[in-house]
N, C-alpha and C positions, 0 to 999 in steps of 0.2 A: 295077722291080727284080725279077731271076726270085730270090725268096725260096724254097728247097725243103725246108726244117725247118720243123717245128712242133712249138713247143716243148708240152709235156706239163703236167698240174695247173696251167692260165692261172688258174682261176677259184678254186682248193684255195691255191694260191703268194700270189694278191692276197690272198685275206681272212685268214694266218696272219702276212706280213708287210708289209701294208698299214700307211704311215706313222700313228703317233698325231699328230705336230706335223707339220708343214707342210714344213720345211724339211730332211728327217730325209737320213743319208747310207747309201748303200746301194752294198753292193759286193756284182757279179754273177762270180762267181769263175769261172765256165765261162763268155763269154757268147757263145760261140756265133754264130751270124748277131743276135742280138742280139732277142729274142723274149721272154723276160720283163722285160729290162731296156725296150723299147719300150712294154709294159704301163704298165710303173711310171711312166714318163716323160709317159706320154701321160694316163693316168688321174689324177694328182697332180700338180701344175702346178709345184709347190715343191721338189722329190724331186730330189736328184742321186746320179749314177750313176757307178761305177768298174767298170768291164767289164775283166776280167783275160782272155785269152786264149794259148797256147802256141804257136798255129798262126796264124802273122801274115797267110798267106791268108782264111781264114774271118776272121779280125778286121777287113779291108777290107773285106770285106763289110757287116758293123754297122757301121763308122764311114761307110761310104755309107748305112747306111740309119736311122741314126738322127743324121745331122750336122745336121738341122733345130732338135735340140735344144739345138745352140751347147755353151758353157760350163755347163752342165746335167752332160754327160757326157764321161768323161777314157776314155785307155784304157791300159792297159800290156801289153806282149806277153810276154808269162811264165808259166810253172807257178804256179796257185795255192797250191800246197803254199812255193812260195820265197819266193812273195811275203807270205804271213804269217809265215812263217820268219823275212821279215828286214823286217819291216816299218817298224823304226826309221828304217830307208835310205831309206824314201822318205817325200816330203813330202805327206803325209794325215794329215785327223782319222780318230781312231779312229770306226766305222761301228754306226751305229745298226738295221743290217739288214743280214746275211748271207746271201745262197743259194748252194747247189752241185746244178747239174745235173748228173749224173756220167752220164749217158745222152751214147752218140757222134754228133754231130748226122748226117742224113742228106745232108747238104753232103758231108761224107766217105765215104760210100757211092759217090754219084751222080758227083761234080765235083772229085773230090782228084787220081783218080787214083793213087791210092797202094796197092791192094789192098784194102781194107778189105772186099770183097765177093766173094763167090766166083761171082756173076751178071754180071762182065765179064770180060775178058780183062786182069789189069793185070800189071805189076810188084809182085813180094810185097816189100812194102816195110810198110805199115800204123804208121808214126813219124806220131802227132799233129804234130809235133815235129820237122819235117827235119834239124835239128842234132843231133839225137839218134845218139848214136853204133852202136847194134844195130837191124838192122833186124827183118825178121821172115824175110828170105832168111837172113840172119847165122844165124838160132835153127836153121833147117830144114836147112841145112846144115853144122852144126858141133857143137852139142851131142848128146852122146852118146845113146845110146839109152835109157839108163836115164833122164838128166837131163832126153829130150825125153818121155818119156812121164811120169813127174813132174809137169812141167808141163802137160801136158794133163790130166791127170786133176783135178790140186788147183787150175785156175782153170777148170773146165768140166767135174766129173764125168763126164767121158766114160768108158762102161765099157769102151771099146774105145782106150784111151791105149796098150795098152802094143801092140796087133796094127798101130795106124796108126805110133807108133813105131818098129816093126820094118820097116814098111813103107815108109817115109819113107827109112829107113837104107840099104836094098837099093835103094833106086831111084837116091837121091842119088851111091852108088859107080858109075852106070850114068853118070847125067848132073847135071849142077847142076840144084837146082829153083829157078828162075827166076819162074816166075809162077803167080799165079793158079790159073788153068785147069788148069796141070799138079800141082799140091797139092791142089786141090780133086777132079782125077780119081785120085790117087793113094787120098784119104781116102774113097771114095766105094768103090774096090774091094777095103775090108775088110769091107762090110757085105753081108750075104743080097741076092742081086738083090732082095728083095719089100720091104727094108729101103730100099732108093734111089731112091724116087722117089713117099717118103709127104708129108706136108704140110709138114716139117720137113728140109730140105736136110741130109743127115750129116756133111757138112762145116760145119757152123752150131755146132758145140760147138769143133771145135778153130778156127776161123779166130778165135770170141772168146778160146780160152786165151791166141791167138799174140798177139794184140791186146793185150789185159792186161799180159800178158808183156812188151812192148818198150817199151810204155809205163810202166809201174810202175805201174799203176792203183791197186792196194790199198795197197801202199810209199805213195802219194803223199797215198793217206786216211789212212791211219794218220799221218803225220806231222802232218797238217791240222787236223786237230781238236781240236787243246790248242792249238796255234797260235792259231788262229782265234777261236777263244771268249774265250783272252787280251786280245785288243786290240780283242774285239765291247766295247763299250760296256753299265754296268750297265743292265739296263732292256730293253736290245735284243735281237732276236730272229734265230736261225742254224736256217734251212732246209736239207737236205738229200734230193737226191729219186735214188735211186738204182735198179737195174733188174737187179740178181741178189742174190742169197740172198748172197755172199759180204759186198757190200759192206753191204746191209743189216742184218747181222749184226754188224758194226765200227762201224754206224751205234749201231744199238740199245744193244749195250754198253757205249759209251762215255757215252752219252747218260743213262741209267742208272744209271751209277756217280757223272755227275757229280748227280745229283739224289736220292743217299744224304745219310741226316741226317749220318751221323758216318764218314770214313771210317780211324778210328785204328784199328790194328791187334786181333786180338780179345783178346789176354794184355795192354791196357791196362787197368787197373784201373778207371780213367776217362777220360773223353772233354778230350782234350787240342786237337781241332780248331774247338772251337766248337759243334758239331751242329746247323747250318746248314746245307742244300744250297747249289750253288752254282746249279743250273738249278732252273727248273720245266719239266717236259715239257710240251707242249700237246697233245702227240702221242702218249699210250701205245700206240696201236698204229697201224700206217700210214694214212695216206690213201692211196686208190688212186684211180684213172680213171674217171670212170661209162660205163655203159654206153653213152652216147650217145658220149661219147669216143673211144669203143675201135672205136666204127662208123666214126666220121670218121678219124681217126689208129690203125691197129691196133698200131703201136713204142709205144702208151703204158698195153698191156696188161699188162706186167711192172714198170711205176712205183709207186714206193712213196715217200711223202712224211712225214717226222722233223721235227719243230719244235719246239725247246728257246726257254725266255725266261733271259736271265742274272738270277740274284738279286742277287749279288756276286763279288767280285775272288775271284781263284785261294785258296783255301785251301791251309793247309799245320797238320799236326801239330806244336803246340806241345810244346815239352818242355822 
């Protein structure tokens, strides 16, 4: 099977949420071609897996390549954010081990098809999600000039959001931008020639905004992570490995807040919630790649790994 991702933190992911019992349930909410969930599977012989995917192409991919594991492993084709969302609907115990790889597998670079790289010639399309109603041609030709550089700037600091904005806008009243190649040459002719053709591609800041962008990336964390830790089982432990400052940042604070002794308001005279965390961090500050990693796989240079243990069920301020 031509397998062309390789999933990130193999060795950091196993020892933070490696099963205590034997028969433990583990739901892989990204899984991808299927790369930590085959870990787990193959290293713990007791271990079942729910591999949640959006993109039901890449998810034939893991159920070819982990069907040796039979009744071991289920799959459901959906955004992870819906599927804790509505988790009652469907028929699962609640899971003893949660991860989120939020990193794009390189399947979607290489073999989608869909844009996602400015190194082929594709259709600007970049929908995880081919149901997905906006594409990323949709963004490039329709929102405004103000709302496109917005967007580039606040999911990819780009300091040149608002010149490739203007520039996107003059071209598009020329011809429709269609692909790839002609967005990537567009973004490429806002920068100093000595600027275009350094280590770092200048179309590599906006092709991530546009990506983010059509997919709801941050929308789909942010709803995720109360979701999620809800119906994680006491005891059990939620992974998260994330690969920009944005998402890491919604990682962290959340993570955080749930691991405060008290969180009642400060004008409470006293502590009305208990003064209980609900997490233990494992993780105060990331795990990253080692350097032997980042020689083999260099996409796992920007990964940063968050591991929360639950204490107890959801607190609320009593009154």
């Amino acid at each position: 099977m031509d397998i062309v991702h390789y999933s990130v933190l193999m060795e950091e992911v196993c020892e933070y949420l490696k099963p205590i019992r034997g028969d433990e349930f583990f739901i892989d909410g990204t899984m991808g071609e299927g790369g930590h969930s085959n870990m787990f599977l193959t290293r713990f012989q007791d271990v079942r897996v729910l591999g949640l995917d959006a993109d039901s192409v890449i998810q034939q991919v893991a159920m070819k390549r982990l069907e040796g594991f039979g009744s071991r492993v289920s799959f459901e084709n959906c955004w992870f954010n819906e599927f804790f969302e509505n988790f009652d609907m469907y028929n699962y115990e609640r899971p003893d081990r949660i991860l989120l790889d939020l990193g794009i597998s390189v399947f979607h670079y290489e073999k989608s098809g869909r844009g996602f790289t400015f190194q082929k010639d594709e259709p600007l399309d970049m929908r995880l999600n081919p149901s997905t109603l906006i594409s990323a041609k949709d963004i490039v030709n329709t929102y405004s000039e103000v709302d496109l550089a917005n967007l580039i700037y606040e999911y990819s600091d780009e300091k040149l959001s608002r010149k490739i904005a203007k520039k996107i806008c003059l071209e598009r009243d020329k011809n429709s931008i269609e692909t790839t190649d002609q967005l990537a040459y567009i973004i490429r002719g806002c920068f100093p020639p000595d600027k275009r053709h350094g280590k770092t591609d200048p179309a590599t800041r906006t092709f991530q905004a546009l990506r983010i962008a059509v997919n709801s990336e941050l929308d789909r964390l942010d709803k995720v992570l109360e979701d999620a830790l809800k119906i994680l089982k006491v005891g059990g432990r939620f992974g998260i490995i994330t690969f920009h400052s944005l998402e890491d940042r919604a990682v962290k604070k959340f993570f955080q807040a749930k691991a405060q002794k008290c969180i009642c308001p400060d004008n409470y005279p006293q502590c009305k919630c208990g003064g209980e965390p609900e997490v233990k961090r494992l993780t105060k500050k990331p795990v990253g790649p080692t350097e032997e990693e980042v020689k083999i796989n260099p996409p796992s240079r920007s990964a940063k790994l968050r591991v929360i243990e639950k204490l107890s069920e959801t607190r609320s301020v009593l009154v």
